[in-house]
C-alpha positions in Angstrom: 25.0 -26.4 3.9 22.7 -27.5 6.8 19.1 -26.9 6.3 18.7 -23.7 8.0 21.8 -21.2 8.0 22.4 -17.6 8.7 24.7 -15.8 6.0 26.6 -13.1 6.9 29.2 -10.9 5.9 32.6 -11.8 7.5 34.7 -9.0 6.5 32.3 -7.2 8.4 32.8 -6.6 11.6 28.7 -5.6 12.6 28.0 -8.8 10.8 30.6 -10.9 12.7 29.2 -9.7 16.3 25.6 -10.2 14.8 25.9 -13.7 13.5 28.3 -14.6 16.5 26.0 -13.4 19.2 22.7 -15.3 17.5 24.9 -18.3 17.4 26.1 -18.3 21.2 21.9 -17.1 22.5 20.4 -19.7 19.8 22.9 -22.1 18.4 21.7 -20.5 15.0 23.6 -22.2 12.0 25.5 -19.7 10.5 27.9 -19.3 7.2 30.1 -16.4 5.8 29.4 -15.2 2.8 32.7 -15.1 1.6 32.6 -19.1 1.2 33.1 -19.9 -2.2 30.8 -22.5 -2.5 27.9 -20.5 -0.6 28.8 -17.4 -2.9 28.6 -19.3 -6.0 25.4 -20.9 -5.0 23.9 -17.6 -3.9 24.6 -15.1 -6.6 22.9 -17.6 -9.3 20.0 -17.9 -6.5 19.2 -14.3 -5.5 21.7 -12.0 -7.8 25.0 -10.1 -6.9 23.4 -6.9 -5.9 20.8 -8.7 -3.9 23.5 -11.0 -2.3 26.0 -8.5 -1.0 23.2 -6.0 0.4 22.5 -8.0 3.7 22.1 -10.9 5.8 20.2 -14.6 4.1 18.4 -17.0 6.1 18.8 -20.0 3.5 16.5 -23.1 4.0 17.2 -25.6 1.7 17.2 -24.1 -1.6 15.1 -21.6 -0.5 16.7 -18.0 0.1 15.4 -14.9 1.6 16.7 -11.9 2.8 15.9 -8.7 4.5 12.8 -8.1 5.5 12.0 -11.7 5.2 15.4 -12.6 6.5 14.1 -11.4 9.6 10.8 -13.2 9.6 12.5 -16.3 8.7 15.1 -15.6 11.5 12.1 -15.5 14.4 11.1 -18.7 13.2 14.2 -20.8 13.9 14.9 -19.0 17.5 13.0 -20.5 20.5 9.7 -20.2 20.7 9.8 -18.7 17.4 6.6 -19.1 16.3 4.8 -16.3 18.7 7.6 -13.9 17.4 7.7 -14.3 13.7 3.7 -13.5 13.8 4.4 -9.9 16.2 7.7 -8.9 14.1 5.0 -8.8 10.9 2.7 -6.5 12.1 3.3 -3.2 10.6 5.0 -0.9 13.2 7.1 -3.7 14.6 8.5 -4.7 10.9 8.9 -0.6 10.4 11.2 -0.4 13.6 13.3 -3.7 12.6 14.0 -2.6 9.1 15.0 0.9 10.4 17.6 -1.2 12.9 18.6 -3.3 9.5 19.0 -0.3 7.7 20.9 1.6 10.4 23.2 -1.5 10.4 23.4 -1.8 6.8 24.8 2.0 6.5 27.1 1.0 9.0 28.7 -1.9 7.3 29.2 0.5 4.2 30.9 3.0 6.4 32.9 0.0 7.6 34.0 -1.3 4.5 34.7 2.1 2.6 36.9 3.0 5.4 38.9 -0.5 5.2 
């Protein structure tokens, strides 16, 4: 694994387009989940419940995810450093999690319906 990756879900297809289209905009490293060797790795790190319920930003051994999945995420995209400090403030952070959240429920309609 390179130092910094995005994981994602690739039997996803909101996943796919979301790690796909930070890739193209930010040549973001990124990883599916489904990788055996990443999935091993991060259900000892971070748990099976915690793994499967969204995105990881993984730096070194370092995992994260969520809410700090997406302050780790500003940090690696140009000029990240001026964004990771706005996307903590409180109403920002409230708005981004209620985008994650929408896009979490929509994976889980995804994959119930698959």
């Amino acid at each position: 694994m390179m130092s910094t990756s995005l994981l994602y879900d690739d039997d996803c297809g909101v996943c796919t387009i979301f790690a796909k289209g930070l890739n193209r905009l930010f040549s973001i490293h990124t990883m599916p989940m489904h990788q055996q060797s990443i999935l091993k790795k991060g259900i000892k790190a971070i748990g099976e419940d915690e793994y499967w319920r969204s995105f990881h930003i993984v730096n070194g051994n370092k995992w994260t995810t969520e809410q700090d999945a997406i302050v780790e995420l500003f940090k690696i995209v140009p000029l990240g450093s001026i964004p990771h400090r706005v996307i903590k403030l409180a109403p920002i952070m409230k708005y981004t999690m209620f985008v994650l959240k929408y896009l979490q429920n929509t994976r889980k309609l995804e994959c119930e319906i698959n």
